[in-house]
N, CA, C and O atoms as a GROMACS GRO file, in nm:
protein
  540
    1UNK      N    1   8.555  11.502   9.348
    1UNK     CA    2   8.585  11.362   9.378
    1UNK      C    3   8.693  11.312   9.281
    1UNK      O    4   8.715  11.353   9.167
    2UNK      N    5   8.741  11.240   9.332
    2UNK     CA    6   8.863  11.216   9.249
    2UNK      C    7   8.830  11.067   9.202
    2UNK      O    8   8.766  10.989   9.272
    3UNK      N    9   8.896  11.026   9.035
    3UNK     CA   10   8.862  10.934   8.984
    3UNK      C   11   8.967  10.826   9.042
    3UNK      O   12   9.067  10.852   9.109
    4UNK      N   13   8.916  10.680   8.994
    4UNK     CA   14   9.004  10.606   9.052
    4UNK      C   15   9.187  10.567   9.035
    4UNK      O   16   9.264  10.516   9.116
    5UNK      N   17   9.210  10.623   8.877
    5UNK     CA   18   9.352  10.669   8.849
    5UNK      C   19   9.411  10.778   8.926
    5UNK      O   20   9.533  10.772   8.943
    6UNK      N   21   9.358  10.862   8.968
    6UNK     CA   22   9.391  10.984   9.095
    6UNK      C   23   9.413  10.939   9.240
    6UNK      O   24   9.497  10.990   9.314
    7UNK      N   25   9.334  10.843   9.272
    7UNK     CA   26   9.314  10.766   9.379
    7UNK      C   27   9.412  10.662   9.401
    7UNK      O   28   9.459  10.647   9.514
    8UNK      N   29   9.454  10.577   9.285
    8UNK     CA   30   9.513  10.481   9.267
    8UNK      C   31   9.676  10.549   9.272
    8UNK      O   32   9.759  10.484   9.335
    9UNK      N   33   9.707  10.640   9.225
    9UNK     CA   34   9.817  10.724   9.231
    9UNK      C   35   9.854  10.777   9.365
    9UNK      O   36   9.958  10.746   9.425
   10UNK      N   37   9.793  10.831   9.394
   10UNK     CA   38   9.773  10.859   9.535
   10UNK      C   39   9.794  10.760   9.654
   10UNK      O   40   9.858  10.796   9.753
   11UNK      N   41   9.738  10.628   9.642
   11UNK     CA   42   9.804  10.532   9.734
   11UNK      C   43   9.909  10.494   9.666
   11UNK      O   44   9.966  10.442   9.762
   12UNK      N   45   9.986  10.477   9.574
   12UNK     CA   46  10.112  10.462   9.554
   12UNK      C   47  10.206  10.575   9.593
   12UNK      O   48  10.327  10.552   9.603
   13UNK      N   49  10.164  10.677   9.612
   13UNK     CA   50  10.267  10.746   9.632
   13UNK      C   51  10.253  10.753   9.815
   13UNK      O   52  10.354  10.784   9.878
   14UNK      N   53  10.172  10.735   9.863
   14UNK     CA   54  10.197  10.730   9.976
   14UNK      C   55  10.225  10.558  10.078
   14UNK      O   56  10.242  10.528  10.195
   15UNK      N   57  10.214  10.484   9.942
   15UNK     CA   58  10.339  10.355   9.959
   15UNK      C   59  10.460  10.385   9.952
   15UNK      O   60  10.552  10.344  10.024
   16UNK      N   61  10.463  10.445   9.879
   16UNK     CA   62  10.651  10.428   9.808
   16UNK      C   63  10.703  10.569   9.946
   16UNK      O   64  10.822  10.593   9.961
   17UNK      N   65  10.650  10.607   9.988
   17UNK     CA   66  10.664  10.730  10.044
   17UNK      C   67  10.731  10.644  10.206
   17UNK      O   68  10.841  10.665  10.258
   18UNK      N   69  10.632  10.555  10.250
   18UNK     CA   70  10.642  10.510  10.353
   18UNK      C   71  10.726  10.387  10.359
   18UNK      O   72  10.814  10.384  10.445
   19UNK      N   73  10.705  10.264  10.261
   19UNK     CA   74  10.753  10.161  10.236
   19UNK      C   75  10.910  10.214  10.177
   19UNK      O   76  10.987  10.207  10.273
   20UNK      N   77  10.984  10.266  10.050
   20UNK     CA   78  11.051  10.287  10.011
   20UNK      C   79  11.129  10.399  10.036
   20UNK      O   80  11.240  10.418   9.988
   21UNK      N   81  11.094  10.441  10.079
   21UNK     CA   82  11.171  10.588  10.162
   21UNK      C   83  11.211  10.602  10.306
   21UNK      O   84  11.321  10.616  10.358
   22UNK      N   85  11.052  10.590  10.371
   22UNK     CA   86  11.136  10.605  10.505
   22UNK      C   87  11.130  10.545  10.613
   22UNK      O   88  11.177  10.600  10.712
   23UNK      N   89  11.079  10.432  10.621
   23UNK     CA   90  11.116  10.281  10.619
   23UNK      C   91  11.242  10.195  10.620
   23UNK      O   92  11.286  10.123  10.709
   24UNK      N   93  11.289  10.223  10.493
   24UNK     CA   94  11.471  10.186  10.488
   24UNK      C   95  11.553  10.280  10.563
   24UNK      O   96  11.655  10.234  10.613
   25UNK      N   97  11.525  10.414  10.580
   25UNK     CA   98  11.596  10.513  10.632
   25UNK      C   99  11.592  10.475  10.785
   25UNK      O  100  11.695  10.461  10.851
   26UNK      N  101  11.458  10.460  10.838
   26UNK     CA  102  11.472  10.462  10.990
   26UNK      C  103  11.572  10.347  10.988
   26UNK      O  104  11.692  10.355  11.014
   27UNK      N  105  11.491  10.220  10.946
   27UNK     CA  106  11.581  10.074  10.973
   27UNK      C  107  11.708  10.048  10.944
   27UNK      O  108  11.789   9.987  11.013
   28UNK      N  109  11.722  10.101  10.826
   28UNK     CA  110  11.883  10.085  10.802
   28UNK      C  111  11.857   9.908  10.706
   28UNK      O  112  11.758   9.852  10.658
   29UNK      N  113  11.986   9.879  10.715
   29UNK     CA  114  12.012   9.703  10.655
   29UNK      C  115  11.869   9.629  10.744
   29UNK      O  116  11.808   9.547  10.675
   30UNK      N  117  11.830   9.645  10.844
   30UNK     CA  118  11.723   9.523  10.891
   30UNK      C  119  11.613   9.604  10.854
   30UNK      O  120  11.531   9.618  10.944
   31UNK      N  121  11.583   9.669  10.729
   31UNK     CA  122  11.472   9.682  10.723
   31UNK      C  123  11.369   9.539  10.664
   31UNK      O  124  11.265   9.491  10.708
   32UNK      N  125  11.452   9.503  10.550
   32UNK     CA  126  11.368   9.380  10.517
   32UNK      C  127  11.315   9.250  10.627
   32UNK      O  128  11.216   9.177  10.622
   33UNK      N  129  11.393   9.257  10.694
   33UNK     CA  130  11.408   9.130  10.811
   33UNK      C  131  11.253   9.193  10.911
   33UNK      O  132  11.160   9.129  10.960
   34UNK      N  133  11.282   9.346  10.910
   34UNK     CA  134  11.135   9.367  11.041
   34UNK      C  135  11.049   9.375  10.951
   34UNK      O  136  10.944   9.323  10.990
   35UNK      N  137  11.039   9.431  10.807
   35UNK     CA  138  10.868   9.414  10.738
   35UNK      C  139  10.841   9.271  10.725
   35UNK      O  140  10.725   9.237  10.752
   36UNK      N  141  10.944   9.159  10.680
   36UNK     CA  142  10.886   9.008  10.689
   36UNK      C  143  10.812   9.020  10.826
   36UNK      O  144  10.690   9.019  10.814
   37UNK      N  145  10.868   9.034  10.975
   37UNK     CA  146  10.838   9.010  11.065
   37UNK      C  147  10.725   9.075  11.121
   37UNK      O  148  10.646   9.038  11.208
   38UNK      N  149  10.733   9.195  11.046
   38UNK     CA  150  10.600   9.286  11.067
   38UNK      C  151  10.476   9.243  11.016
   38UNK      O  152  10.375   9.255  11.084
   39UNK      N  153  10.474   9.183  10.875
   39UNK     CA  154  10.404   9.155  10.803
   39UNK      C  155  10.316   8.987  10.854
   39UNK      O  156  10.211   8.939  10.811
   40UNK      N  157  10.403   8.940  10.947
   40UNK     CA  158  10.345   8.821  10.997
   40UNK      C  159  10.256   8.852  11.126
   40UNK      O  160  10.160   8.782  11.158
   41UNK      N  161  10.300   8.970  11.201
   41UNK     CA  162  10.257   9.034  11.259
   41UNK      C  163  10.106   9.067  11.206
   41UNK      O  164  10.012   9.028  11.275
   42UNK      N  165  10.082   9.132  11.094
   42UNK     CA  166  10.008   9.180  11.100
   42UNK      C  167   9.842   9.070  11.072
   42UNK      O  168   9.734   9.060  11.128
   43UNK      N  169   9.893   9.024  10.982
   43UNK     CA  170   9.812   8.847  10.969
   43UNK      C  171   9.759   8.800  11.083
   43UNK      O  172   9.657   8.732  11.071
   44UNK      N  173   9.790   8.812  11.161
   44UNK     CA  174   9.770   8.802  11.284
   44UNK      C  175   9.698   8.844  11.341
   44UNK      O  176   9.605   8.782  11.392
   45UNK      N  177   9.723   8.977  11.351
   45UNK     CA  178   9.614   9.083  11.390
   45UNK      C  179   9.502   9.097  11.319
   45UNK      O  180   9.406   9.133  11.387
   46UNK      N  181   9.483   9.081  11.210
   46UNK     CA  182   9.371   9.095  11.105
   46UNK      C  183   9.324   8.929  11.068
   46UNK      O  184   9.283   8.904  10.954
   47UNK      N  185   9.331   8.850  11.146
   47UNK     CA  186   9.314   8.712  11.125
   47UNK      C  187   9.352   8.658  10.999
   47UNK      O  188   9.282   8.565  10.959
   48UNK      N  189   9.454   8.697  10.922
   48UNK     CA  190   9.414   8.607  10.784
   48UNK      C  191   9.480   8.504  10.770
   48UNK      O  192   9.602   8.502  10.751
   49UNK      N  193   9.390   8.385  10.780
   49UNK     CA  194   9.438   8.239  10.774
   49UNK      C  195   9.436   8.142  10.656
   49UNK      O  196   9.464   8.023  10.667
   50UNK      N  197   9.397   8.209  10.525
   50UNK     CA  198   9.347   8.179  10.419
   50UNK      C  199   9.396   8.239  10.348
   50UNK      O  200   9.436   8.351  10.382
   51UNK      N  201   9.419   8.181  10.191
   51UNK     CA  202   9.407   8.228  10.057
   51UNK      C  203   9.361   8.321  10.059
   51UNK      O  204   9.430   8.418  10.029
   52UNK      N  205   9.237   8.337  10.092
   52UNK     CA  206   9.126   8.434  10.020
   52UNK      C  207   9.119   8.530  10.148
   52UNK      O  208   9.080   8.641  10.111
   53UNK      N  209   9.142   8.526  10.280
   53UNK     CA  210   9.178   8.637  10.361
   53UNK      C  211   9.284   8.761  10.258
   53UNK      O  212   9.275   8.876  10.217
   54UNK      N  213   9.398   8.626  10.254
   54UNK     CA  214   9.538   8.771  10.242
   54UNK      C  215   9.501   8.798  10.081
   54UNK      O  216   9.573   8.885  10.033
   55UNK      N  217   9.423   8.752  10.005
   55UNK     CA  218   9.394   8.796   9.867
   55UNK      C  219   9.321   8.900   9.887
   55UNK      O  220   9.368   9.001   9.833
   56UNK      N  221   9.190   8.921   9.964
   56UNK     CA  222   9.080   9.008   9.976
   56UNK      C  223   9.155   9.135  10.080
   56UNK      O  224   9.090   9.238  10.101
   57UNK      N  225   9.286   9.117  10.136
   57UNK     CA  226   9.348   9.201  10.232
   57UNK      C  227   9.422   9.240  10.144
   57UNK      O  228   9.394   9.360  10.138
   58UNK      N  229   9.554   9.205  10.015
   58UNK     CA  230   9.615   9.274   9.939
   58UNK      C  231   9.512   9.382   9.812
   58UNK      O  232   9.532   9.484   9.746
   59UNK      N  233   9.418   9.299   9.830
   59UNK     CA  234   9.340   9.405   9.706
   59UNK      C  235   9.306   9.554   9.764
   59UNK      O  236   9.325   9.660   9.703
   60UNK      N  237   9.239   9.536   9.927
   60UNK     CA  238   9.184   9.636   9.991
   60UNK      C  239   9.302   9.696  10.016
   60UNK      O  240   9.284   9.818  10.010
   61UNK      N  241   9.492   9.649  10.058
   61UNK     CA  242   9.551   9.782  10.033
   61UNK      C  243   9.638   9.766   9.911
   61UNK      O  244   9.750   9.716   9.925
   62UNK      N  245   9.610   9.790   9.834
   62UNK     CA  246   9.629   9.807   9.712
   62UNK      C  247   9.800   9.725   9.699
   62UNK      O  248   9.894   9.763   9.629
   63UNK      N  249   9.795   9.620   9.780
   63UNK     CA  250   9.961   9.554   9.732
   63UNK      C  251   9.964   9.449   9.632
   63UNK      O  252  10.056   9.369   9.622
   64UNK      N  253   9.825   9.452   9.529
   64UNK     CA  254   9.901   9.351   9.428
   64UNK      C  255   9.764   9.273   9.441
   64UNK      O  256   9.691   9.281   9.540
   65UNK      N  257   9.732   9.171   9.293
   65UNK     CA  258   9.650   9.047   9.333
   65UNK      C  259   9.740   8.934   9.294
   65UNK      O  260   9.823   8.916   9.205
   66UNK      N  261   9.701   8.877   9.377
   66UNK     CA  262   9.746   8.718   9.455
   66UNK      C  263   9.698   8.646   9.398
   66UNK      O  264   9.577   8.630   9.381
   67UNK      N  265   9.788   8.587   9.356
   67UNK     CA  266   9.692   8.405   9.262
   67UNK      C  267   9.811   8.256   9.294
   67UNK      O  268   9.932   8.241   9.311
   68UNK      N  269   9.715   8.187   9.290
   68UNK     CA  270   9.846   8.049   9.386
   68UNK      C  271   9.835   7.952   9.234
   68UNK      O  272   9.737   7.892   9.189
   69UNK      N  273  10.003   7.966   9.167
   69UNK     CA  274  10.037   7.910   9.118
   69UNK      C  275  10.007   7.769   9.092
   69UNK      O  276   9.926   7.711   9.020
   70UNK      N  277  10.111   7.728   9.184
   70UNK     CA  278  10.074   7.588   9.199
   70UNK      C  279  10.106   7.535   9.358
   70UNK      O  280  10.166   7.603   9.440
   71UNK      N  281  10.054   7.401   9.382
   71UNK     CA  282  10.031   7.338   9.504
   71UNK      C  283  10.120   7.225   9.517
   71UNK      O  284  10.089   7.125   9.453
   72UNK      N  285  10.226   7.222   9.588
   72UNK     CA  286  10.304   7.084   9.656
   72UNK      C  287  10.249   7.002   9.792
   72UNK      O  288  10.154   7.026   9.866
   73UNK      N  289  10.335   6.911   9.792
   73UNK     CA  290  10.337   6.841   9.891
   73UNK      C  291  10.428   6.950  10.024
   73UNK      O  292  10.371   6.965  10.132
   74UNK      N  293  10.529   7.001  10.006
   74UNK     CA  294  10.604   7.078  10.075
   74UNK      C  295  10.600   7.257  10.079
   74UNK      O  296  10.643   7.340  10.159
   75UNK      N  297  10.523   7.265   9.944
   75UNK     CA  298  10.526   7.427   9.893
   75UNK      C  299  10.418   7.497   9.862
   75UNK      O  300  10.316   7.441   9.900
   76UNK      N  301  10.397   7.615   9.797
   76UNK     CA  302  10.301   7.684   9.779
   76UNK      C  303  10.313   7.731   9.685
   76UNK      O  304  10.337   7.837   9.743
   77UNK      N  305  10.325   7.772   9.529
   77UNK     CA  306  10.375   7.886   9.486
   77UNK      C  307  10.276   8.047   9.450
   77UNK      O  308  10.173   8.018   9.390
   78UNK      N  309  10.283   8.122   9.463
   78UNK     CA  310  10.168   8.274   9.429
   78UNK      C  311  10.245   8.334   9.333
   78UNK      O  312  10.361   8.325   9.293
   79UNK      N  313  10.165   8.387   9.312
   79UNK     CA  314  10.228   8.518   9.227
   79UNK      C  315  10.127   8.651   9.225
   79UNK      O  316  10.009   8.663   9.193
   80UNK      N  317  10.233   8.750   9.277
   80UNK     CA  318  10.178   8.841   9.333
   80UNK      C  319  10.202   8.977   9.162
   80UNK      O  320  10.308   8.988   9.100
   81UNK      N  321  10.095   9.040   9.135
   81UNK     CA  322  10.095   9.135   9.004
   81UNK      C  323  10.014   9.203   9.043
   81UNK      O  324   9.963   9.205   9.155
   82UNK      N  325   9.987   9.286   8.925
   82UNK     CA  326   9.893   9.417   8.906
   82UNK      C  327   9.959   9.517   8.920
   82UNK      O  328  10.076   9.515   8.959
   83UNK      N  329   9.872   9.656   8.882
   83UNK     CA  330   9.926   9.806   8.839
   83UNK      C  331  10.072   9.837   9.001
   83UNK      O  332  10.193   9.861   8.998
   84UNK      N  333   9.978   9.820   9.108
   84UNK     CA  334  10.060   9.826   9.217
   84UNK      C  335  10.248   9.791   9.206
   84UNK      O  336  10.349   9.861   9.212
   85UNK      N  337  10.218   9.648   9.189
   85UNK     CA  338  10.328   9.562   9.167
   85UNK      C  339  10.460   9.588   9.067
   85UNK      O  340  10.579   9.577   9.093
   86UNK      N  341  10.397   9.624   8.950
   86UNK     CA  342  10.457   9.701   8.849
   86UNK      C  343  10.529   9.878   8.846
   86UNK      O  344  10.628   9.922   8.789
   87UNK      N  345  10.416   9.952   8.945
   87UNK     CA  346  10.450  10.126   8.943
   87UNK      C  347  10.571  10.084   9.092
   87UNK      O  348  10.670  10.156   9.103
   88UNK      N  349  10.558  10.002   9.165
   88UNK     CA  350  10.682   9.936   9.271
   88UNK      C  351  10.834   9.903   9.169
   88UNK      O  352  10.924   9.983   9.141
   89UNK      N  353  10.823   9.794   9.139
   89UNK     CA  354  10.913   9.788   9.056
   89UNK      C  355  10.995   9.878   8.948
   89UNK      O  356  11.116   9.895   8.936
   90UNK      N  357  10.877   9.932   8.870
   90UNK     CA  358  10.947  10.039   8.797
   90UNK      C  359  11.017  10.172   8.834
   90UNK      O  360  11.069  10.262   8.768
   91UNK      N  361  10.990  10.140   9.013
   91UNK     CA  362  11.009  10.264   9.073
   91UNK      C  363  11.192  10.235   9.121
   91UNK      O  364  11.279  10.313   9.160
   92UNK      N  365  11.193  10.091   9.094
   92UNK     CA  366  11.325  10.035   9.139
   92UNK      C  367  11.305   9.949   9.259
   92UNK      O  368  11.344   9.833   9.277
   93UNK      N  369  11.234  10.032   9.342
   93UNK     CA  370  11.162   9.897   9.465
   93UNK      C  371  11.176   9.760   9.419
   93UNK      O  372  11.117   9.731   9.315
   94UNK      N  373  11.246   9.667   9.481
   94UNK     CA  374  11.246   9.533   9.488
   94UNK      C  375  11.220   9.459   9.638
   94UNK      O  376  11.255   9.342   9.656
   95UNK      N  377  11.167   9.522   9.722
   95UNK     CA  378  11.155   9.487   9.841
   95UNK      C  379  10.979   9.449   9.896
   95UNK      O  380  10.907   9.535   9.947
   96UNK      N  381  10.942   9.322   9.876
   96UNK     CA  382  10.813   9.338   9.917
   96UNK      C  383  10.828   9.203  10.041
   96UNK      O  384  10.789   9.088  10.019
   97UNK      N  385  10.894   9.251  10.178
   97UNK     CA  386  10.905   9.142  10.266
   97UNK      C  387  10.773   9.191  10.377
   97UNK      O  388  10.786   9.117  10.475
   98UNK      N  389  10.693   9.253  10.392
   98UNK     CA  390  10.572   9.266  10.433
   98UNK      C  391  10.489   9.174  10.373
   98UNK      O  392  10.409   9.106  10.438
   99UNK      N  393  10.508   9.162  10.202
   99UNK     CA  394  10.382   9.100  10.158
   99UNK      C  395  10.407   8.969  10.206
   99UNK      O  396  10.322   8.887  10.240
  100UNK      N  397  10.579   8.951  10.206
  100UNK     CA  398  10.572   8.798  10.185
  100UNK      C  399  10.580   8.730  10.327
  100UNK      O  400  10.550   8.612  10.341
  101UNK      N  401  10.622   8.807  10.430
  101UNK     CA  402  10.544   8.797  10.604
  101UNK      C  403  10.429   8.777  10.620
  101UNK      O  404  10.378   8.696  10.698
  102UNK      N  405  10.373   8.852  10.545
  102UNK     CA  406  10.222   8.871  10.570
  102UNK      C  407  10.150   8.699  10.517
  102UNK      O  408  10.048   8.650  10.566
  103UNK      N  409  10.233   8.638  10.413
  103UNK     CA  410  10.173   8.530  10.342
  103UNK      C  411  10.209   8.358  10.427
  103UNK      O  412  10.159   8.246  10.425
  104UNK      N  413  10.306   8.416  10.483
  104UNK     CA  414  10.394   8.315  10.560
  104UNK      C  415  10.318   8.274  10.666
  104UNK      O  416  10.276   8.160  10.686
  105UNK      N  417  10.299   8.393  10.747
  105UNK     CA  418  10.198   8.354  10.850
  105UNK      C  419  10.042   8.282  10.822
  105UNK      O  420   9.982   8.215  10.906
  106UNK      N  421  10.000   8.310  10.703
  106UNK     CA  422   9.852   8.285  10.654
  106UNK      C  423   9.868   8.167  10.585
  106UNK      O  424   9.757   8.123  10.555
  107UNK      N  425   9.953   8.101  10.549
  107UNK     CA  426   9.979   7.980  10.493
  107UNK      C  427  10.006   7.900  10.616
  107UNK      O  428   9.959   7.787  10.629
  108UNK      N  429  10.078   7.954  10.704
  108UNK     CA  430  10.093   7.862  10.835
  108UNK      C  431  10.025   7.844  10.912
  108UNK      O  432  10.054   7.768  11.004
  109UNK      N  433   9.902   7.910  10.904
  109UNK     CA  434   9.763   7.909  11.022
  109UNK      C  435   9.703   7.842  10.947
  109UNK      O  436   9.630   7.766  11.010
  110UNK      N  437   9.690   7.821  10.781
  110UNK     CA  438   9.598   7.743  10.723
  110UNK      C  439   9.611   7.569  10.677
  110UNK      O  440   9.522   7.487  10.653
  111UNK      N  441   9.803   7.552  10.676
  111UNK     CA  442   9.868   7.441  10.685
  111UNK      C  443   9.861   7.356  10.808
  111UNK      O  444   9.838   7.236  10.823
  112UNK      N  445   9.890   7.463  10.901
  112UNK     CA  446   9.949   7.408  11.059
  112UNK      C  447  10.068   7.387  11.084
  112UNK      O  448  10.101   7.332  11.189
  113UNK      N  449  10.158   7.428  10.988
  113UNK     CA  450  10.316   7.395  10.936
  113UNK      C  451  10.371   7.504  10.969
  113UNK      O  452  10.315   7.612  10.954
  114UNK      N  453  10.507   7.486  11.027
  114UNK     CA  454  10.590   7.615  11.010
  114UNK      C  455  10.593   7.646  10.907
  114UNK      O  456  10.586   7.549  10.832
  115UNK      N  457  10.602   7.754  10.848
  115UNK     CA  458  10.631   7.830  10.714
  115UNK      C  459  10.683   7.933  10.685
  115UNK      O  460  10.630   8.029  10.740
  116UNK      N  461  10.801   7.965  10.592
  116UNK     CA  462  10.874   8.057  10.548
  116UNK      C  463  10.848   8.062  10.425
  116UNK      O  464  10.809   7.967  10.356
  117UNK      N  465  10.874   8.200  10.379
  117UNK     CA  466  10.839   8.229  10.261
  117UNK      C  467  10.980   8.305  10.124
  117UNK      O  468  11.064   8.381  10.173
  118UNK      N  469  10.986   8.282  10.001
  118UNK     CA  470  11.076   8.313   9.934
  118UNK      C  471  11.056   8.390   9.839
  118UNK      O  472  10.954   8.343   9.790
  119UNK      N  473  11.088   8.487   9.773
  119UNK     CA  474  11.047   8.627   9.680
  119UNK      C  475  11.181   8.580   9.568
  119UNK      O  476  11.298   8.542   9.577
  120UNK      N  477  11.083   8.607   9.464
  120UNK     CA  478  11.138   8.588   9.302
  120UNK      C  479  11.088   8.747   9.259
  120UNK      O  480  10.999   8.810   9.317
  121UNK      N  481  11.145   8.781   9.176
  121UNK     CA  482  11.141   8.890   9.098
  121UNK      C  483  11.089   8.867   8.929
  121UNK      O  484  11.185   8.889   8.856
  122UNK      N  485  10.956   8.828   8.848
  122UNK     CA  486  10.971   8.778   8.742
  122UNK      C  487  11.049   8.837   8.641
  122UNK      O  488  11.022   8.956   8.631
  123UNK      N  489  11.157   8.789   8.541
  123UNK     CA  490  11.249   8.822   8.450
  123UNK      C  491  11.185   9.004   8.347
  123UNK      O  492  11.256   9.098   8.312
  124UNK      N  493  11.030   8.986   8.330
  124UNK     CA  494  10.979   9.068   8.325
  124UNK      C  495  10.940   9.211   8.384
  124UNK      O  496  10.923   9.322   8.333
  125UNK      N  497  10.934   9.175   8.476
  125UNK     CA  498  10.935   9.262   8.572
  125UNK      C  499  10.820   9.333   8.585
  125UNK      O  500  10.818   9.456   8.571
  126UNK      N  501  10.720   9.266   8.611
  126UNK     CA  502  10.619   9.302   8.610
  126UNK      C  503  10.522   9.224   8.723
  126UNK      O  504  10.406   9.258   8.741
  127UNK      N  505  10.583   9.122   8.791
  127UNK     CA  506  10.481   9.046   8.882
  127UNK      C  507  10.645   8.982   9.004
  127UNK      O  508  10.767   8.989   8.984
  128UNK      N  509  10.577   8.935   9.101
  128UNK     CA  510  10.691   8.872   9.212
  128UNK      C  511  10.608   8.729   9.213
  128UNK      O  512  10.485   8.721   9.213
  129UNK      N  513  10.716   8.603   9.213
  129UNK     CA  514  10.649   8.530   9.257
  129UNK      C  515  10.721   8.482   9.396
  129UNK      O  516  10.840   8.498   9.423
  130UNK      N  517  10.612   8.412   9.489
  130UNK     CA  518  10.666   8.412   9.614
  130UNK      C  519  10.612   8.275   9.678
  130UNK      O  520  10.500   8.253   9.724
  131UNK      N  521  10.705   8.203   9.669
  131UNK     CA  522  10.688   8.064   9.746
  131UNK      C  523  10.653   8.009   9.897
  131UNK      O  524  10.767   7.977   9.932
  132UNK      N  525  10.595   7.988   9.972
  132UNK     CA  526  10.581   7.952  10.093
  132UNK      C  527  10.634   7.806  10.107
  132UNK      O  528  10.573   7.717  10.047
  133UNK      N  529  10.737   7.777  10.178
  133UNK     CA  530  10.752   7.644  10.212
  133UNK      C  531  10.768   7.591  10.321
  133UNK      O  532  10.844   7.642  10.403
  134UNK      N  533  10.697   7.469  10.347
  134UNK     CA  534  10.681   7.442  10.496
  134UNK      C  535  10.740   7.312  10.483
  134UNK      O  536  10.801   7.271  10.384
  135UNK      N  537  10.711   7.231  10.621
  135UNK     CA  538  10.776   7.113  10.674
  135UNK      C  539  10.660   7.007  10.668
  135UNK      O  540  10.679   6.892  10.706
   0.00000   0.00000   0.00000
């Protein structure tokens, strides 16, 4: 049986495998544009209309934990970290438009607002933060 650092390795490499490799290759330049779109897609399919949906859905696939910054009248802010987030980045990966599809849609089923979403890179480089802003 394999321990959870073996395990944990293991779905990263078969992230970066799929997400960062060949992913951009099939798509070409619109790859980011179809994982946003995919990623709203998938919210969808898996109902998550909540905070705590797409939090309890990024933990189970290992894309990061989710914590909501702060709360506007117009905005949202998260910030998305952990081991995931970091072995991405350090890998050079700067592309997480699935996660932030995926958040867009779940903020907009839980607002009732159209909503788009915006990806920061922290100066550190160790966490993304990602804004949802609606109307």
């Amino acid at each position: 049986m394999q321990d959870n650092n073996q395990q944990s390795e293991h779905v990263y490499f078969v992230n970066q495998l799929y997400r960062d490799f060949l992913l951009p290759t099939i798509l070409g330049e619109d790859n980011e544009a179809i994982l946003y779109w995919a990623g709203k897609r998938i919210a969808r399919k898996y109902e998550l209309a909540t905070f705590e949906d797409v939090n309890s859905f990024f933990i189970t696939t290992e894309f990061g934990l989710l914590t909501k910054i702060k709360e506007r009248r117009t905005e949202i802010i998260f910030e998305l970290s952990g081991q995931s987030v970091v072995d991405r980045l350090n890998s050079g990966s700067r592309e997480f438009a699935l996660e932030t599809g995926i958040l867009a849609e779940a903020v907009e089923k839980e607002t009732g607002r159209p909503t788009e979403c915006e990806l920061k890179i922290a100066n550190d480089q160790t966490k993304v933060r990602i804004t949802a802003k609606f109307s």
